[in-house]
C-alpha positions as CSV (number, residue, x, y, z in Angstrom):
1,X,-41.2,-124.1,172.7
2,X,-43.2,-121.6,175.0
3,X,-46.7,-121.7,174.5
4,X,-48.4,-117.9,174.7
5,X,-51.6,-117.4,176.6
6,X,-53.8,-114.7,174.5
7,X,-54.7,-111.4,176.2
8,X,-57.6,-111.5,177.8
9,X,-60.2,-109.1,175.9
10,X,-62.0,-107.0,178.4
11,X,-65.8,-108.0,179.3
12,X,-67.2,-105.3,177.3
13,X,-65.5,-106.4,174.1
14,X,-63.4,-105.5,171.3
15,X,-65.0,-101.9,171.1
16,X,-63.3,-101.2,174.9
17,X,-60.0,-101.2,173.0
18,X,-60.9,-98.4,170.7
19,X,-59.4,-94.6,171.5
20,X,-62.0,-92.7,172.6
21,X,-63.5,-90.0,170.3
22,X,-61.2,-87.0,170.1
23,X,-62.1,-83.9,172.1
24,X,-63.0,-81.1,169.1
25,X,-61.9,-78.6,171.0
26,X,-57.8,-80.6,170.8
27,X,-58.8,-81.4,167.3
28,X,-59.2,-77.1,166.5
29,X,-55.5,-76.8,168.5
30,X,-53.8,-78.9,166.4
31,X,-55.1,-78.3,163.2
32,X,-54.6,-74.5,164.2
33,X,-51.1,-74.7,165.3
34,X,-49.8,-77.1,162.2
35,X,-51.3,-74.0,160.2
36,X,-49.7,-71.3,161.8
37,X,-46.2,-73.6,161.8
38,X,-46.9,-74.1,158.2
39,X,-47.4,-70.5,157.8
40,X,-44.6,-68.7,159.8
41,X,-42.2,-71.1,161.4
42,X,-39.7,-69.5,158.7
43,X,-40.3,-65.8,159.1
44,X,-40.2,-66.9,162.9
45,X,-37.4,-68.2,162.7
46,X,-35.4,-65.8,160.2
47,X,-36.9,-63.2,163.4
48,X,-34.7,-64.7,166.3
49,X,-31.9,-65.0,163.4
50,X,-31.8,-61.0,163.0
51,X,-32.6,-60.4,166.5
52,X,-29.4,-62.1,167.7
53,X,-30.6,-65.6,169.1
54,X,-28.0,-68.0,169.7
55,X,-30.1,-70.6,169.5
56,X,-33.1,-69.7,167.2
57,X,-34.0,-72.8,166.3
58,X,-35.0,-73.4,170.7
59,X,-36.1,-70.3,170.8
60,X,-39.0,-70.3,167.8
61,X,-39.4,-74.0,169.1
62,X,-40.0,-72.3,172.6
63,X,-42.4,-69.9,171.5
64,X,-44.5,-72.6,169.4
65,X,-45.1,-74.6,172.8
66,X,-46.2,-71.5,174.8
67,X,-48.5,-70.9,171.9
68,X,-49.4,-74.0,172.1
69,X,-50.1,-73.8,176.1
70,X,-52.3,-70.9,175.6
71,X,-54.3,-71.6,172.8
72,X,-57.5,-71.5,173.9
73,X,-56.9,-68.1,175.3
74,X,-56.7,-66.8,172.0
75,X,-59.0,-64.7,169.8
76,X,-58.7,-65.9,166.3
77,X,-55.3,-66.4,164.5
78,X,-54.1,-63.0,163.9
79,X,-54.0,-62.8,167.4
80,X,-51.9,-66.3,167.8
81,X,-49.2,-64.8,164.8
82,X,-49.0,-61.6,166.7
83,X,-48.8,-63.6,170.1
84,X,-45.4,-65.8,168.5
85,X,-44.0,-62.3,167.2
86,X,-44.2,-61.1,170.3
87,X,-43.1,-64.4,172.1
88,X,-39.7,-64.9,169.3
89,X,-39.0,-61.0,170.5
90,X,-39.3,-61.7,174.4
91,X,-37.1,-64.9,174.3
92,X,-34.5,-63.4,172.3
93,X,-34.6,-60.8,174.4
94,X,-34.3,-62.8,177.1
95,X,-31.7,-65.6,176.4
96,X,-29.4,-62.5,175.0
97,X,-30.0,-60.9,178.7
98,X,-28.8,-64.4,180.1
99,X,-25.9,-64.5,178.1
100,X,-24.4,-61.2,178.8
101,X,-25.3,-62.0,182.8
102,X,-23.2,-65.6,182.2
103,X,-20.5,-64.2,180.5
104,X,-20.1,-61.4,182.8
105,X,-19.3,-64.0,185.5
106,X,-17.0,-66.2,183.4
107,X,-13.7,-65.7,183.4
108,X,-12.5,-67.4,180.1
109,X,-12.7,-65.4,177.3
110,X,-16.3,-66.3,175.7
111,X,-16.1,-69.0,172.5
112,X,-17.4,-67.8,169.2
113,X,-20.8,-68.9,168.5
114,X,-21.3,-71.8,166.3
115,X,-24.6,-71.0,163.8
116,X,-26.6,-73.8,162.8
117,X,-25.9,-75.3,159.2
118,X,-30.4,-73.7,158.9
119,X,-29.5,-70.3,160.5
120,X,-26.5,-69.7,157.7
121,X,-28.4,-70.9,155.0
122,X,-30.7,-68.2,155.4
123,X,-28.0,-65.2,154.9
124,X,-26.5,-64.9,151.9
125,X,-22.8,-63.1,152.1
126,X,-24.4,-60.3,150.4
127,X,-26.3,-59.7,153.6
128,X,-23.3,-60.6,156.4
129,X,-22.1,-56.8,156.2
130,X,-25.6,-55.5,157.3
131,X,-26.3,-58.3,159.8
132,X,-23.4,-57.6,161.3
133,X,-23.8,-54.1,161.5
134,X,-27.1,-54.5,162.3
135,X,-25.9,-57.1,165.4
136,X,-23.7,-54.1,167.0
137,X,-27.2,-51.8,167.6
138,X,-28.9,-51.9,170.9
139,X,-31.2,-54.5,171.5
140,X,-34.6,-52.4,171.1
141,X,-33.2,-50.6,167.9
142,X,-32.4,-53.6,166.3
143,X,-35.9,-55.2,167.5
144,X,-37.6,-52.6,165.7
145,X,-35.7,-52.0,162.6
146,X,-35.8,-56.1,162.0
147,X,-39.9,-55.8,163.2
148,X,-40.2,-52.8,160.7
149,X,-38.1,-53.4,157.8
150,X,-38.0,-57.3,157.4
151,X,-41.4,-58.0,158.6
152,X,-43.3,-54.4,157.5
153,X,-45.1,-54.5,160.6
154,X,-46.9,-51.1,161.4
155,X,-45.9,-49.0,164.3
156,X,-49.0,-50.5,166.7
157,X,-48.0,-54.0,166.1
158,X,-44.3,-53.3,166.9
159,X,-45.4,-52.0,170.0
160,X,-47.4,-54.9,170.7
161,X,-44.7,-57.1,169.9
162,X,-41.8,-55.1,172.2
163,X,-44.3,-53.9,174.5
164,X,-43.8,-50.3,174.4
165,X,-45.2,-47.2,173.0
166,X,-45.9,-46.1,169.9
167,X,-43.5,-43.0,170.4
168,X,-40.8,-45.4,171.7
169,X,-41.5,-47.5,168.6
170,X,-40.5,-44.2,166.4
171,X,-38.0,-43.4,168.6
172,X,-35.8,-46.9,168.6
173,X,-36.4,-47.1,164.8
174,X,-35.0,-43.6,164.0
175,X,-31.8,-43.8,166.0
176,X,-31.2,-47.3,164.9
177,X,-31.8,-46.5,161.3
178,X,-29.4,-43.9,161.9
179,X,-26.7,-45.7,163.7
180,X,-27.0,-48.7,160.8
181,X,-26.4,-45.5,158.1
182,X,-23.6,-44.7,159.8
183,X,-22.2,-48.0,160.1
184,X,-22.6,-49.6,156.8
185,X,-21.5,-45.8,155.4
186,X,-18.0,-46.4,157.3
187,X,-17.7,-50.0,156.3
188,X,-17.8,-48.8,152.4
């Protein structure tokens, strides 16, 4: 049998070993952030969903840690929710960008997109027809019909969130309202 030698306990005692006091400041991050995850990781999430993310599960994820980054940069926490609307919107944006770059250069046809056992949960088949019709509008018409319609965000915020105009904001809701019309009115 193997005798063990005890750990030697620093000189300054058994209080050396305690964590050190947290820094209030990483104390306000956290508590901040579990609340605004609390609060909106669903609507987040149901966002990238209706924008078209692949992966909207990495992508709210995503946005959470850049959030989480720029924290202290914030405001208050209306500004952090409208800064991971607009972040869900941007990386959508962007992995869908990527996507049509990589399939452009592939020469397979591309494989059907497998949606997470979450992401099908939230559509009921009562709402397949319009997602799918609502999946066939350009990007910015469908960013601001979902920002508009699902999440009743007013036409300043949407801008905030896609980073355009006001006008634009009317502009990409009217025509995609009207090219979802005409498509759910030809699918009847």
């Amino acid at each position: 049998m193997r005798h063990r030698h005890p750990i030697p306990l620093p000189e300054h005692g058994v209080e050396a070993l305690a964590p050190a006091p947290a820094d209030p400041a990483e104390v306000e991050r956290e508590a901040g952030l579990a609340g605004l995850f609390e609060l909106h990781y669903a609507s987040m999430l149901r966002l990238a969903v209706l924008l078209g993310a692949d992966d909207p599960e990495n992508v709210v994820a995503e946005a959470y840690y850049q959030i989480y980054r720029k924290w202290r940069r914030l405001r208050d926490i209306e500004a952090a929710e409208a800064y991971l609307r607009s972040t869900v919107c941007n990386l959508t944006r962007m992995r869908i960008r990527h996507l049509q770059v990589a399939r452009k250069h592939v020469e397979s046809p591309p494989e059907e997109t497998v949606v997470s056992a979450e992401s099908a949960a939230l559509l009921r088949d009562d709402q397949r027809v319009l997602i799918d019709a609502l999946q066939q509008l350009p990007a910015r018409q469908r960013e601001a019909l979902v920002l508009r319609h699902w999440l009743g965000l007013k036409e300043g915020e949407i801008a905030a969130a896609m980073g355009i105009s006001s006008g634009s904001v009317k502009t990409h809701t009217a025509r995609g309202l009207a090219a979802l019309t005409q498509a759910m009115e030809a699918r009847r």
